[in-house]
Backbone as CSV, one residue per row, in Angstrom:
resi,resn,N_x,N_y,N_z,CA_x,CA_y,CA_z,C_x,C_y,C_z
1,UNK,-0.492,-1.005,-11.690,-0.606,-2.383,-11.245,-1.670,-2.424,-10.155
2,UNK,-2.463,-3.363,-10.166,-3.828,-3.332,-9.526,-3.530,-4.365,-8.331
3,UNK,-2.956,-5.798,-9.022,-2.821,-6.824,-8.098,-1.809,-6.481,-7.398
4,UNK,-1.875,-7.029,-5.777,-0.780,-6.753,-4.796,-0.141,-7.862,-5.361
5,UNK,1.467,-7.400,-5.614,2.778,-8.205,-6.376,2.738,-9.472,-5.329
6,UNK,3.877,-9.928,-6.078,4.288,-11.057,-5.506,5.416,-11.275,-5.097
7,UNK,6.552,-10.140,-5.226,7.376,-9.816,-4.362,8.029,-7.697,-4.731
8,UNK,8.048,-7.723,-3.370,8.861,-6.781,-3.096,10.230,-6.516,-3.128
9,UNK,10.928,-5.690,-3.632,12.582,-5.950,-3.653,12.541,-4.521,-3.047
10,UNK,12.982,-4.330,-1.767,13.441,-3.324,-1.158,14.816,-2.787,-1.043
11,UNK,15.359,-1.655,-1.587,16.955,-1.437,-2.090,16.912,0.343,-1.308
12,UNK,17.849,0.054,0.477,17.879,1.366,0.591,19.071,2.324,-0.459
13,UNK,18.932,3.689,-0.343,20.579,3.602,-1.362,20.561,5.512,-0.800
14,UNK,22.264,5.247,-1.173,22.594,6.491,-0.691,23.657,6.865,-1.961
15,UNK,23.683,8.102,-2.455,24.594,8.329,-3.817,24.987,7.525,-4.627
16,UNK,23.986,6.505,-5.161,24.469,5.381,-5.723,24.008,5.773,-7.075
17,UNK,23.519,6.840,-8.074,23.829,6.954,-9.400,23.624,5.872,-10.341
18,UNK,25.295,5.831,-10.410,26.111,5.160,-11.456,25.426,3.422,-11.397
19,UNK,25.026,2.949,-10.232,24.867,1.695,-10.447,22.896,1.426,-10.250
20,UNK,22.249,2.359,-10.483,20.506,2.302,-9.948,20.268,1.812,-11.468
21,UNK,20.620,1.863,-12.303,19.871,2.029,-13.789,20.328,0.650,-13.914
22,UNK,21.471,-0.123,-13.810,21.874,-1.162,-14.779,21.447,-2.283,-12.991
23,UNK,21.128,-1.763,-12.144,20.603,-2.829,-10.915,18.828,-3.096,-11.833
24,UNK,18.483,-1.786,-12.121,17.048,-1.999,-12.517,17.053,-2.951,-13.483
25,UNK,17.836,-2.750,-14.330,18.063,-3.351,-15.600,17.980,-5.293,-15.068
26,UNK,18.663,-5.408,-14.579,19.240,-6.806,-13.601,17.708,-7.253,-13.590
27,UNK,17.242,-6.357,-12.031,16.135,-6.737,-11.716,14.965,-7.158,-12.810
28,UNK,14.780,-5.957,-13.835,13.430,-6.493,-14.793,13.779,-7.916,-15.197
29,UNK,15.000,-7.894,-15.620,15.295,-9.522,-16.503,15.011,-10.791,-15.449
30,UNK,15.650,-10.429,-14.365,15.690,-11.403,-13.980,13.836,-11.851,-13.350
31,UNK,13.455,-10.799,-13.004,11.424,-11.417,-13.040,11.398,-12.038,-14.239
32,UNK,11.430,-10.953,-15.344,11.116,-11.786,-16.295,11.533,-12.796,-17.058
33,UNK,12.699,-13.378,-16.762,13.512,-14.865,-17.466,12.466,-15.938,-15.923
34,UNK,12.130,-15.657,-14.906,11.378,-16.465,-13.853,10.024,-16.478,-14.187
35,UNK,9.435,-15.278,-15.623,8.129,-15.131,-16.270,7.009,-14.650,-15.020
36,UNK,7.785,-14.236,-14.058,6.986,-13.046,-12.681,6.771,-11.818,-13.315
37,UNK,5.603,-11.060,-13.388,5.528,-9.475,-13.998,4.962,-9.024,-13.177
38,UNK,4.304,-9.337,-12.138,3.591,-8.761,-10.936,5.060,-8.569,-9.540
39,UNK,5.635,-7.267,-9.427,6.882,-7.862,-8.918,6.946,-5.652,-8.861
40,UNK,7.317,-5.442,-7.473,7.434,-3.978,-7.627,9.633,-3.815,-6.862
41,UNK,10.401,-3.179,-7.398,11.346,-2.440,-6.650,11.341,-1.350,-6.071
42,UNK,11.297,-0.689,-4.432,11.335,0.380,-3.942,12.670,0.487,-3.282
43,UNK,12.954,1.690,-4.253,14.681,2.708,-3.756,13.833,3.194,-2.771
44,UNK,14.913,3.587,-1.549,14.614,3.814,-0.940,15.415,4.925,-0.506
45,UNK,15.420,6.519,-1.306,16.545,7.079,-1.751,16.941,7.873,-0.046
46,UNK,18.066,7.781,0.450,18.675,8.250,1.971,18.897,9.887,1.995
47,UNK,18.513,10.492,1.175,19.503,11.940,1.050,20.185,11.721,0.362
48,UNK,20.351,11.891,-0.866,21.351,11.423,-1.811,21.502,12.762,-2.347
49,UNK,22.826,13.428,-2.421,23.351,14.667,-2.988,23.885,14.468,-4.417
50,UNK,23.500,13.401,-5.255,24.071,13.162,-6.205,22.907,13.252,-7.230
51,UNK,22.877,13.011,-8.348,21.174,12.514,-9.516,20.458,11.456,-9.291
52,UNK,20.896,10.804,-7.904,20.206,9.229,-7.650,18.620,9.727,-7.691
53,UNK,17.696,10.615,-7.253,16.384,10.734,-7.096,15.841,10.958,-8.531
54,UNK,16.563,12.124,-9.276,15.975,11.915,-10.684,16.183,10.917,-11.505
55,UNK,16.967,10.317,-11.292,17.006,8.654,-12.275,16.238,7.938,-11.886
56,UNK,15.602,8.012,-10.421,13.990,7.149,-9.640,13.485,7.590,-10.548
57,UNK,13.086,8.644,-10.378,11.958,9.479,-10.832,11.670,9.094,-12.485
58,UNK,12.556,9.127,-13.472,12.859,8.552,-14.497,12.251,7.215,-14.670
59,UNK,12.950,6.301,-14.243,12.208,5.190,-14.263,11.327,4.590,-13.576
60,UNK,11.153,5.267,-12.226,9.639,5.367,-12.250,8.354,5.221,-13.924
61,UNK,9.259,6.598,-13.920,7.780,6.945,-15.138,7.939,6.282,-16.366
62,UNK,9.152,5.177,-16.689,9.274,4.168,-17.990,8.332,2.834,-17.290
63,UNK,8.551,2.444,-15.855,7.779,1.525,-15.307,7.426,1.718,-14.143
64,UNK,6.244,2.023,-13.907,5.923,2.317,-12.355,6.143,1.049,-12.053
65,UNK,6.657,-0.059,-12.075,6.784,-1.701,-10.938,8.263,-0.993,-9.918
66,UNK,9.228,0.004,-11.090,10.309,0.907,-9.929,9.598,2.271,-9.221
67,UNK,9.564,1.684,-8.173,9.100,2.784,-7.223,10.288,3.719,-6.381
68,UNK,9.565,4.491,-5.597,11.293,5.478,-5.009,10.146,6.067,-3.664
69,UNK,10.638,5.979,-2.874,10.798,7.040,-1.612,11.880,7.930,-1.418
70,UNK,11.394,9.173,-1.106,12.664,9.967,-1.014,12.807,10.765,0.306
71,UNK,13.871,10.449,1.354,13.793,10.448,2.506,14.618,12.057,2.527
72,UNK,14.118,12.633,3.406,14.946,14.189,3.340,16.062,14.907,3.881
73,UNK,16.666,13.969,4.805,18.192,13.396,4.619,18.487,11.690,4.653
74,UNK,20.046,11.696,5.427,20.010,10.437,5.402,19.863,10.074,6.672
75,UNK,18.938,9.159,7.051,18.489,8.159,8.658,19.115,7.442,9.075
76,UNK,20.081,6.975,8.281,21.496,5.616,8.240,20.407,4.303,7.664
77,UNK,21.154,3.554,7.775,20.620,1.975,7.302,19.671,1.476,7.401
78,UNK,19.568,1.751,8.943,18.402,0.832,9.288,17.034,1.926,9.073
79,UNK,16.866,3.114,9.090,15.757,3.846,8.834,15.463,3.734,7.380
80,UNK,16.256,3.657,6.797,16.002,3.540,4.924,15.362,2.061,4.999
81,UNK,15.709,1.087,5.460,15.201,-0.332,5.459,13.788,-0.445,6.013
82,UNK,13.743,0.553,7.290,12.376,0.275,8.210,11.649,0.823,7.132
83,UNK,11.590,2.284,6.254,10.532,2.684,5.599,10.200,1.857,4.236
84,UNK,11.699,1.258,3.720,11.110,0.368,2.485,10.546,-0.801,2.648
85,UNK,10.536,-1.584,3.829,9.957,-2.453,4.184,8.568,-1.815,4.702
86,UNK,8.157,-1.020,5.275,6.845,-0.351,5.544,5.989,-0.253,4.128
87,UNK,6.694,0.177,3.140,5.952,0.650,1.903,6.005,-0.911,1.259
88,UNK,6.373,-1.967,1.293,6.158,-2.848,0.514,4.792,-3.738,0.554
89,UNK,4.960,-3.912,-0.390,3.356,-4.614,-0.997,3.112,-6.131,-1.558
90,UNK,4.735,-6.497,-1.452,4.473,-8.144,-1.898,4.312,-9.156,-0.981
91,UNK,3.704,-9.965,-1.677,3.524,-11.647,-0.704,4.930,-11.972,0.059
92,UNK,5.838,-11.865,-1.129,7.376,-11.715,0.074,8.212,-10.669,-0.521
93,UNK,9.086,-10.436,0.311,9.649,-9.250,0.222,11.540,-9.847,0.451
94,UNK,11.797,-9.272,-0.310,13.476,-8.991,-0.740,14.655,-7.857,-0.381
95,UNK,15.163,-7.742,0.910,16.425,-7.124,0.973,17.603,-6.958,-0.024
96,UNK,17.443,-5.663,-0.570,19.310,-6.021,-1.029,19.723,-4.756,-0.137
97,UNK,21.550,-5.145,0.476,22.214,-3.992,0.628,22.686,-4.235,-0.714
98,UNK,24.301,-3.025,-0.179,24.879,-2.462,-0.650,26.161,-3.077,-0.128
C-alpha cells in the first residue's frame, strides 16, 4: 500500500490467539461493507507466550493492511498503546481495547 490509509485501527494484545483471526475477519468486512480499502490494523503484540505473533505474522503475509509489532515482553497497556499509536499511519486512528 503506497497511499497513507485513511484510518488506523490500533489493537494492543496480550495472549489473545483464539480471538486475533475472527477480530481480523470483523475488521476486513467491516472497511469493506463502508467500501474503505485504504485502511491498515496494527497488533500490537505485548509478550505474548501463546501463537498470538505467528498468526500476525500469518496474516500479515495474506494482507499486509494487518500489520504486527512485536514488543519483547509485556510494557502493560499503556506502552503497547504508546507504540501502536506511534506506528500508525492513518488520517484517523482507532483504539480498540480488550
Amino acid at each position: 500500500m503506497t497511499d497513507k490509509p485513511q484510518y488506523s485501527v490500533v489493537l494492543p494484545s496480550w495472549d489473545e490467539e483464539p480471538n486475533i483471526r475472527p477480530l481480523a475477519e470483523r475488521i476486513a468486512a467491516t472497511f469493506s461493507g463502508m467500501g474503505i480499502n485504504n485502511w491498515e490494523a496494527i497488533w500490537v503484540d505485548n509478550g505474548s507466550h501463546d501463537g498470538s505473533l505467528t498468526l500476525l505474522k500469518e496474516l500479515h503475509a495474506q494482507d499486509e493492511r494487518f500489520k504486527f509489532l512485536s514488543l519483547s515482553r509485556n510494557f502493560g497497556h499503556s506502552g503497547a498503546v504508546a507504540c501502536g499509536l506511534d506506528a500508525a499511519c492513518g488520517e484517523r486512528v482507532v483504539l480498540m481495547d480488550g
